[in-house]
C-alpha positions in Angstrom: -6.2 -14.0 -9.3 -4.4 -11.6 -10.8 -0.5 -11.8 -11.2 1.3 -9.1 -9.0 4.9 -7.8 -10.0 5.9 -7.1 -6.2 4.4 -7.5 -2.6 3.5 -3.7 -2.3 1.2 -4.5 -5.3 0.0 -7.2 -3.4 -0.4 -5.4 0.1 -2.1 -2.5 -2.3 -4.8 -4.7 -3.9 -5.7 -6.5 -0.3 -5.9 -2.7 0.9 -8.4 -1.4 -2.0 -10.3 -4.8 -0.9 -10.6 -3.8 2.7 -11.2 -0.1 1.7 -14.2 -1.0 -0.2 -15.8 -3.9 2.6 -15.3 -0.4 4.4 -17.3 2.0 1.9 -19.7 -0.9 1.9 -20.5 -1.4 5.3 -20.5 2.0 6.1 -22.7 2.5 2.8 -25.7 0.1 4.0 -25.4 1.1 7.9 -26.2 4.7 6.5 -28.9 3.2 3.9 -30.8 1.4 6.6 -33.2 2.3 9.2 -33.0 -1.3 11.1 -31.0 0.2 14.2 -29.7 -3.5 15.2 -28.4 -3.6 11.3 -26.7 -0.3 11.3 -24.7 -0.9 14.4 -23.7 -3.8 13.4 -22.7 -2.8 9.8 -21.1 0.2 11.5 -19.0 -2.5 14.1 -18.1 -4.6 10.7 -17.2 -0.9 9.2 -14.5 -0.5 12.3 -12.8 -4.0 12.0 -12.6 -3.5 8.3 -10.7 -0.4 8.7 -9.1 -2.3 11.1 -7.9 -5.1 8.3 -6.6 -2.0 6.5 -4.4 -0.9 8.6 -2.8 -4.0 9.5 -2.2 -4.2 5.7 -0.9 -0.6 5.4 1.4 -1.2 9.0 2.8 -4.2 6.8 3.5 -2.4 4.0 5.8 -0.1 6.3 7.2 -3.1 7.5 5.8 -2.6 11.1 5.1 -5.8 13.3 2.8 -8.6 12.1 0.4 -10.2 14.4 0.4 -13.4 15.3 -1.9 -16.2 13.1 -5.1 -17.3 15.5 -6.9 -20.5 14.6 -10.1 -20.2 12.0 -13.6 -20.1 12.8 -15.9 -22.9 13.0 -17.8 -22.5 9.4 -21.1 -23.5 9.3 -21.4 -22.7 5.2 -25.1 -21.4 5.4 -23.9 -18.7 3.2 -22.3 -20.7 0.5 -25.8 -21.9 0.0 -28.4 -19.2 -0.8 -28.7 -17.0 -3.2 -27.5 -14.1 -4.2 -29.1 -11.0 -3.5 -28.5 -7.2 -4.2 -27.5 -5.0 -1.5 -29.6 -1.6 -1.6 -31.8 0.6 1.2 -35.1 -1.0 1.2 -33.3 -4.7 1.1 -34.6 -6.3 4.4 -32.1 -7.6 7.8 -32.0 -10.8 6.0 -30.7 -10.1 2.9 -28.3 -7.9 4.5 -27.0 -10.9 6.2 -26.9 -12.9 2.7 -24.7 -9.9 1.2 -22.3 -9.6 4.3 -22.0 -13.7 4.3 -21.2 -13.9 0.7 -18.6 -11.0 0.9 -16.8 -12.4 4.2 -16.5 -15.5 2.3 -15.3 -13.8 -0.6 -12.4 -11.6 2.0 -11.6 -15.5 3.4 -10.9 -16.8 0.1 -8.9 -14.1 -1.6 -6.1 -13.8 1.9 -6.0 -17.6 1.8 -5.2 -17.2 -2.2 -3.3 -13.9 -1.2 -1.0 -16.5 1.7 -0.5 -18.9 -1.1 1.5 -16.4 -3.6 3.9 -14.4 -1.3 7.3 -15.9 0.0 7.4 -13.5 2.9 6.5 -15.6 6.2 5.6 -12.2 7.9 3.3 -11.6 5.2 1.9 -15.3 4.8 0.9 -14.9 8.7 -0.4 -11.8 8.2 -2.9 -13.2 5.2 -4.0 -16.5 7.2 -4.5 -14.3 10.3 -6.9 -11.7 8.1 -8.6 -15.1 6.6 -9.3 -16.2 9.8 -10.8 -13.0 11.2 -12.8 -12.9 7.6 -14.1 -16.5 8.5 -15.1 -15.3 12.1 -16.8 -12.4 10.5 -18.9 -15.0 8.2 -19.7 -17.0 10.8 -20.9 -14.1 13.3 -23.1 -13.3 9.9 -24.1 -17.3 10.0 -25.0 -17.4 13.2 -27.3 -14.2 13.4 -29.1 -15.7 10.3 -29.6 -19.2 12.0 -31.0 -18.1 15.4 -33.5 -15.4 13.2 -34.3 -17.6 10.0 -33.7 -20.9 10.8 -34.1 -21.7 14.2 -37.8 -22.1 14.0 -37.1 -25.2 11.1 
């Protein structure tokens, strides 16, 4: 992680994060021709941009929203392999990439809680790690009922 001189360098860094889960949602919805996949990728698109703008309403020190509880996490993502995101790549590798960067989004507003002093801005990062967490296990689940349900 790296070390931030102030809290607008941290809300900026969170904000390029969500800008590019954005730019790569949107990026594979318009890459794909699996409609179920796009409108999906295009929904995880929206509350992405969503996430930014709860970051940017913080950094004008507008209202926080309160923390919710985390998602159940059933860790199928933490176990499979990596796998390169691209236009040909199939619905189930697209589910591999979007459960490995959710995780990712988890872990750094959980780090991102642990280095700010700001209780408004703790909240704000444990309430984005939890909606991160929800968003890997929404990915977890739509990869268990289509590849794994049959085991």
């Amino acid at each position: 992680m790296e070390r931030f001189k102030s809290v607008d360098a941290v809300l900026d860094f969170a904000i390029e994060r969500e800008q590019e889960a954005v730019d790569f949602y949107t990026g594979l919805a318009g890459q794909t021709e699996i409609s179920s996949l796009k409108k999906t990728l295009q929904a995880f698109a929206g509350v992405e941009r969503g996430h930014r703008e709860k970051l940017q309403a913080a950094k004008t020190n507008q209202a926080v929203v309160a923390v919710g509880g985390m998602a159940v996490d059933l860790k199928i993502g933490d176990y499979l392999v990596d796998v390169d995101a691209g236009p040909e790549m199939s619905f189930q590798d697209a589910l591999v990439v979007a459960m490995k960067r959710e995780k990712a989004a988890m872990d750094l507003y959980n780090d991102l809680a642990g280095i700010v002093d700001d209780a408004g801005l703790q909240a704000l990062f444990v309430k984005l790690a939890a909606e991160e967490a929800q968003h890997k296990f929404s990915f977890e689940a739509a990869y268990e009922n289509h590849f794994l349900s049959e085991n």
